[in-house]
C-alpha positions as CSV (number, residue, x, y, z in Angstrom):
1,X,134.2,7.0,10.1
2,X,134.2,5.9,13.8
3,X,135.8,2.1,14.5
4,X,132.3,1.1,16.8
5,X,129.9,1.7,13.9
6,X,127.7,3.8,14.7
7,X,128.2,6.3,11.6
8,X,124.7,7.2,10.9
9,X,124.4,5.5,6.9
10,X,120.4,5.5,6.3
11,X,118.7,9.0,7.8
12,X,114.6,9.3,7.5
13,X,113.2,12.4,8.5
14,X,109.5,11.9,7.4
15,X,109.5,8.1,8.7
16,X,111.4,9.1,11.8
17,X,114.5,6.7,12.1
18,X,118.3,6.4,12.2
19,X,120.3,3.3,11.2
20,X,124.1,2.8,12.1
21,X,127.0,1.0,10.1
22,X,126.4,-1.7,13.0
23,X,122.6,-2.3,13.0
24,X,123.2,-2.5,9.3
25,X,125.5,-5.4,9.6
26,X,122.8,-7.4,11.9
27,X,121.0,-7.6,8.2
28,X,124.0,-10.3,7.4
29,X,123.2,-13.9,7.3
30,X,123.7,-15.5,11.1
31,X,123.3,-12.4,12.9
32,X,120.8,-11.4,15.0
33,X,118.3,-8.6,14.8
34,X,118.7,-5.3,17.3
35,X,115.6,-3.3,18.1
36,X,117.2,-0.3,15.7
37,X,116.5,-2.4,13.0
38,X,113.0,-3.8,13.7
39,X,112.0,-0.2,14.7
40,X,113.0,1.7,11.2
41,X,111.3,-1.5,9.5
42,X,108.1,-0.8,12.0
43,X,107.8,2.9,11.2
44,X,108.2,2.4,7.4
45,X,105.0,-0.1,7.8
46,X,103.2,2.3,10.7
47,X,104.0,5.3,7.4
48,X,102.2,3.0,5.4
49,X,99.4,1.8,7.4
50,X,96.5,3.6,5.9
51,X,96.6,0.6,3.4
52,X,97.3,-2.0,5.6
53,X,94.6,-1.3,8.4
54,X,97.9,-2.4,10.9
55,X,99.9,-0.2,13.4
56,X,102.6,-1.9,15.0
57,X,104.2,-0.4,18.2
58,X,108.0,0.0,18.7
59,X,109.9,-2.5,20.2
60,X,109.9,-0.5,23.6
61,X,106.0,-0.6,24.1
62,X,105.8,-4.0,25.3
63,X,108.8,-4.2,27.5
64,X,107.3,-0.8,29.4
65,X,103.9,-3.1,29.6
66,X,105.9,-6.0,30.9
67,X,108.2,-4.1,33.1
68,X,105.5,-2.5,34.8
69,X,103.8,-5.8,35.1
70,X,106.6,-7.2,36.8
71,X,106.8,-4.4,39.1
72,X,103.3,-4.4,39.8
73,X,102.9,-0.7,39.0
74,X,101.2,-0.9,35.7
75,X,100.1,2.9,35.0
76,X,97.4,3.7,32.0
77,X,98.2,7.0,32.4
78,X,101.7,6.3,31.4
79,X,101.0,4.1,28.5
80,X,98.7,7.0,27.5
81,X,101.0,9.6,27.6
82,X,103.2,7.6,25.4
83,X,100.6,7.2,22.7
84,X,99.9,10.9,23.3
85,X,103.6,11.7,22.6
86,X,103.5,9.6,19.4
87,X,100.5,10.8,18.3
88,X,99.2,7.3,18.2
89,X,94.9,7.3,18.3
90,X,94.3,3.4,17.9
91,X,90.5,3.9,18.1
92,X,90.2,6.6,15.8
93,X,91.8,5.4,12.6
94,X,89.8,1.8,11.9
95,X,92.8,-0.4,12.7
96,X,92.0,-4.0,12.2
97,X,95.5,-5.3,13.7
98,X,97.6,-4.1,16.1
99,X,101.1,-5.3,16.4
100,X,103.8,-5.9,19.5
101,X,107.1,-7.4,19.0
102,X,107.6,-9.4,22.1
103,X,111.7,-9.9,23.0
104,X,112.6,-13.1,25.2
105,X,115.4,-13.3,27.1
106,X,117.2,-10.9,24.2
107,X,117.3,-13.3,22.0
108,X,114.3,-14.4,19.9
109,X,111.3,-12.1,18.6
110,X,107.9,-12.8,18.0
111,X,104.7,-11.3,17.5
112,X,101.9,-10.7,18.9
113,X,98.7,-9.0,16.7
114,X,95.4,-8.0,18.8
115,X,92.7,-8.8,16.1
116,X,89.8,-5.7,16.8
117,X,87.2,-7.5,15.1
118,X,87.1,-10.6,16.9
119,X,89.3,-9.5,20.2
120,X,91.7,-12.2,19.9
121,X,95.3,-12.1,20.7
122,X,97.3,-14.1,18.1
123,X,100.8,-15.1,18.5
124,X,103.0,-15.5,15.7
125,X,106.1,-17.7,17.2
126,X,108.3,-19.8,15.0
127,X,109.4,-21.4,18.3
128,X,106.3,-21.9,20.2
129,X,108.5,-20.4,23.5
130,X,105.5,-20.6,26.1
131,X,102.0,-20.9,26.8
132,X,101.5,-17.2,26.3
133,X,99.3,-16.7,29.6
134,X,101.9,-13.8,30.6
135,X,101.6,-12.1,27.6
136,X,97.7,-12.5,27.5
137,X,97.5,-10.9,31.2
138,X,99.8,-8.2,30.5
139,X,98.4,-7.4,26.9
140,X,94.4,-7.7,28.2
141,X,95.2,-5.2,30.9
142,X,96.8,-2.6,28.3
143,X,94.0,-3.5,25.6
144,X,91.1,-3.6,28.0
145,X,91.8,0.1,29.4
146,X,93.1,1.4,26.1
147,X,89.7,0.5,24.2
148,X,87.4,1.1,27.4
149,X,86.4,-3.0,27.2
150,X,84.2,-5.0,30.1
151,X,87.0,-5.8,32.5
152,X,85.6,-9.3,32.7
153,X,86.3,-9.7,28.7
154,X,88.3,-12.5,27.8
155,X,91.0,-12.1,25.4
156,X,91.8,-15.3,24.1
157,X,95.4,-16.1,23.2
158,X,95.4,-18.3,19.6
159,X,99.0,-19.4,18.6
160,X,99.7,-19.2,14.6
161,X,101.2,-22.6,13.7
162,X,103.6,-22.9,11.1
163,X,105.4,-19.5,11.1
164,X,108.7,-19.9,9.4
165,X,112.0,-19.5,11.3
């Protein structure tokens, strides 16, 4: 057993993740969640998603959007070949919600859940961190390539109240 933690303890092959000793001390009370654990948590919902009518992206998807955002190089063809890679078809399979854990500042998550039906954007914040325009831009650029929508389509952003911390 290795002194950092990372002894692999939980293995699963058909819902594709690792976890360490380490990630599985962040599950403690007063720690905080890593992205190892959110992401074996979103592929065993993503594995179950023909019941749900929800696919959830990994915590990397919406850090590439915002990166490339920031840089001004925002790329559909990349975002694309990422789906491609994870064999993701989000217009093919009759998903009603599609889910992106958003990371601020490394050190509170939220969500936000693109509604198909109505094309809203709803955010799901227990700390209400911002006004959510940055999120709406860089979200309605992905969305509005990704399911061939009117450029001039408004996605409005609708915060859910009340979320538990």
């Amino acid at each position: 057993m290795d002194a950092g933690g990372s002894e692999i303890v939980i293995k699963n092959d058909t819902a594709n993740y690792i976890l360490t000793k380490s990630s599985l001390e962040r599950l403690k009370p007063g720690r905080w969640l890593n992205d190892e654990v959110l992401n074996a948590y979103i592929s065993l919902v993503n594995l179950r998603s023909t019941t749900t009518h929800a696919f959830v992206f990994n915590t990397f998807f919406y850090t590439m959007l915002e990166d490339m955002h920031g840089r001004g190089s925002y790329s559909y063809t990349k975002c694309e070949r990422v789906l491609k890679r994870k064999k993701v078809d989000l217009r093919a399979t009759g998903y009603r919600h599609i889910v992106f854990p958003i990371n601020v500042r490394s050190s509170h998550w939220y969500l936000a859940v693109y509604i198909t039906d109505t094309k809203e954007i709803v955010i799901v914040d227990s700390l209400i961190s911002s006004s959510y325009s940055e999120v709406r831009d860089i979200l309605s650029t992905f969305l509005k390539d990704y399911f061939k929508l009117d450029p001039a389509t408004v996605l409005p952003v609708i915060p859910f109240h009340g979320t538990p911390q």
